[in-house]
C-alpha positions in Angstrom: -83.8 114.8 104.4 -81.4 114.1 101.6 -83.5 111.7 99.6 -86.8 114.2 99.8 -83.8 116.6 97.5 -82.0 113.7 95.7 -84.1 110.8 95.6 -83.1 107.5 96.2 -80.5 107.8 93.4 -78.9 110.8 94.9 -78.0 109.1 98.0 -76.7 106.3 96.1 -74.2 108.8 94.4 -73.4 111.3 97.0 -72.6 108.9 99.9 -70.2 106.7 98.3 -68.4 110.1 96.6 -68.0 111.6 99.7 -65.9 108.3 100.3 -64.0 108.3 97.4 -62.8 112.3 97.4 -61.8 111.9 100.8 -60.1 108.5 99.8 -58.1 110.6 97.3 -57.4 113.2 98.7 -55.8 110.9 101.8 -53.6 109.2 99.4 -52.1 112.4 98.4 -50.7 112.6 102.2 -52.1 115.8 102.9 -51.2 117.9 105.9 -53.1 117.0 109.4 -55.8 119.6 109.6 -57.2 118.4 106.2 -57.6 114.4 107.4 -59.5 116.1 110.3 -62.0 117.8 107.7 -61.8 115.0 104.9 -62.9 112.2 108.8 -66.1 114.3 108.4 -67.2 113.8 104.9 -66.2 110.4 105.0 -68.3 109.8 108.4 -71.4 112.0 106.4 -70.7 109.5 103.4 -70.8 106.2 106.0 -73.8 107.3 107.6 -75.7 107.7 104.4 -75.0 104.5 103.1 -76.0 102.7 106.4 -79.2 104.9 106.6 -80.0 103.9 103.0 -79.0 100.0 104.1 -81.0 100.0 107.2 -83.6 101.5 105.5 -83.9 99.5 102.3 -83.6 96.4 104.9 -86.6 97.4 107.5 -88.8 96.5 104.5 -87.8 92.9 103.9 -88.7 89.7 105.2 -86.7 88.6 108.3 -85.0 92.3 108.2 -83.6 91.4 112.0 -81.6 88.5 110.8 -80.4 90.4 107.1 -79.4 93.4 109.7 -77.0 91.7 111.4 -75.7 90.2 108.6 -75.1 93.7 107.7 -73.8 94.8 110.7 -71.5 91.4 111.2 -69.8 92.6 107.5 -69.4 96.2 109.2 -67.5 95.2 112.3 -65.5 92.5 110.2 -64.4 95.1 107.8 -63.9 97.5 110.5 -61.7 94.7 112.5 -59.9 93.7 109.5 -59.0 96.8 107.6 -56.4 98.3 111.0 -54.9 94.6 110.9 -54.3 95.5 107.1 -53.3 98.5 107.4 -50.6 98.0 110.5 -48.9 95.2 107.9 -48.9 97.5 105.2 -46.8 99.9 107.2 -44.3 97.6 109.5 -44.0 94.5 107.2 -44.1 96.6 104.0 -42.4 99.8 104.5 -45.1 102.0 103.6 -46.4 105.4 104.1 -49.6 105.4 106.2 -51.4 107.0 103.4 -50.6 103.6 101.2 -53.6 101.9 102.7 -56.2 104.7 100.8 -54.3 103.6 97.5 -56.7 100.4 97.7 -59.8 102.5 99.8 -60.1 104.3 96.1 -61.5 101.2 94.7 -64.5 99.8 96.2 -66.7 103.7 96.3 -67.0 103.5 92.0 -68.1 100.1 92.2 -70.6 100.5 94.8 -71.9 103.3 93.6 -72.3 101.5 90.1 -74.1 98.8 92.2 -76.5 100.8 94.2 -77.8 103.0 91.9 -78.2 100.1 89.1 -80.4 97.6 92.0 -81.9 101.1 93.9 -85.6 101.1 92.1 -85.2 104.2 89.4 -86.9 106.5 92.0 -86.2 110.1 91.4 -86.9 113.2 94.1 -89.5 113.9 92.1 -91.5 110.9 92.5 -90.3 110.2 95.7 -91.8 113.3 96.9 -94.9 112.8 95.6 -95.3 109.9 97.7 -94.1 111.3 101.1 -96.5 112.0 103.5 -95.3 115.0 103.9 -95.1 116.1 100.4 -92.2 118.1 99.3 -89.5 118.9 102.4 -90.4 122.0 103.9 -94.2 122.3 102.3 -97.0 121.4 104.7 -97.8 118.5 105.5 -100.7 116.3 103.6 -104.4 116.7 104.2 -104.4 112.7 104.7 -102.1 113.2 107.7 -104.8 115.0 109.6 -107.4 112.6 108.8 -105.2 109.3 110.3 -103.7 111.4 113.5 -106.1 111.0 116.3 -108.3 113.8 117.9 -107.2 115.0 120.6 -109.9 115.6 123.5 -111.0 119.2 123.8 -112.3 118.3 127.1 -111.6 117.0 130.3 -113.8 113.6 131.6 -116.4 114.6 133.5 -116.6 118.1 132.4 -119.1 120.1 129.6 -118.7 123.4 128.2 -120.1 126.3 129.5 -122.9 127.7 127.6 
């Protein structure tokens, strides 16, 4: 529950620097058990962004068709980028760790994107119009009032008086 904490915003800026420390820190050709840790933030930093994607698309028109558009640009990134990368490092004679040297460019400028087109929505605002309020509180009075009632009885049976 990341936005109930950050807002909108937040997201915005903590996805897309979890890409770009990681990005760093892999150009710097550090030692294997750091990539390990560094593939986790980035994979927290990619599923935030989706989420917020995904999200931010359920609520347009024709969000089937603008999805797959999205996904399509995923898997074509995610296709291209290893064909990139191998020529980088037999055709060029370059370190593995070359190909982060131009991963540390796009994070800054979608960051700068998102959180300029986001709606200025901050966690305190958002909260105040989640169901159920602030994360952790209770939930809203109006959530008991649109959940159904659940039968107290079975059919074809009355209380004992």
């Amino acid at each position: 529950m990341m936005h109930v904490k950050f807002g909108q915003r937040g997201v915005a800026i903590v996805g897309p620097a979890c890409h770009l420390i990681s990005y760093i820190i892999f150009s710097l050709h550090p030692p294997y058990p750091v990539l390990v840790v560094m593939f986790i933030f980035v994979g927290f930093g990619n599923g935030l962004i989706d989420a917020a994607w995904c999200a931010w698309i359920g609520n347009m028109a024709n969000s089937n068709e603008v999805s797959g558009f999205l996904q399509a640009c995923y898997a074509l990134g995610a296709t291209v980028a290893p064909l990139i990368a191998t020529a980088m490092i037999s055709k060029g004679g370059l370190g593995w760790y070359a190909f982060y040297y131009i991963m540390v460019s796009p994070p800054p400028s979608y960051t700068i994107q998102t959180t300029s087109n986001i709606p200025r929505l901050e966690a305190r605002r958002s909260n105040s119009q989640h169901p159920l309020g602030r994360f952790g509180d209770k939930p809203d009075p109006s959530i008991k009032q649109k959940t159904p009632k659940i039968p107290t009885q079975r059919q074809g049976e009355r209380e004992k008086p």
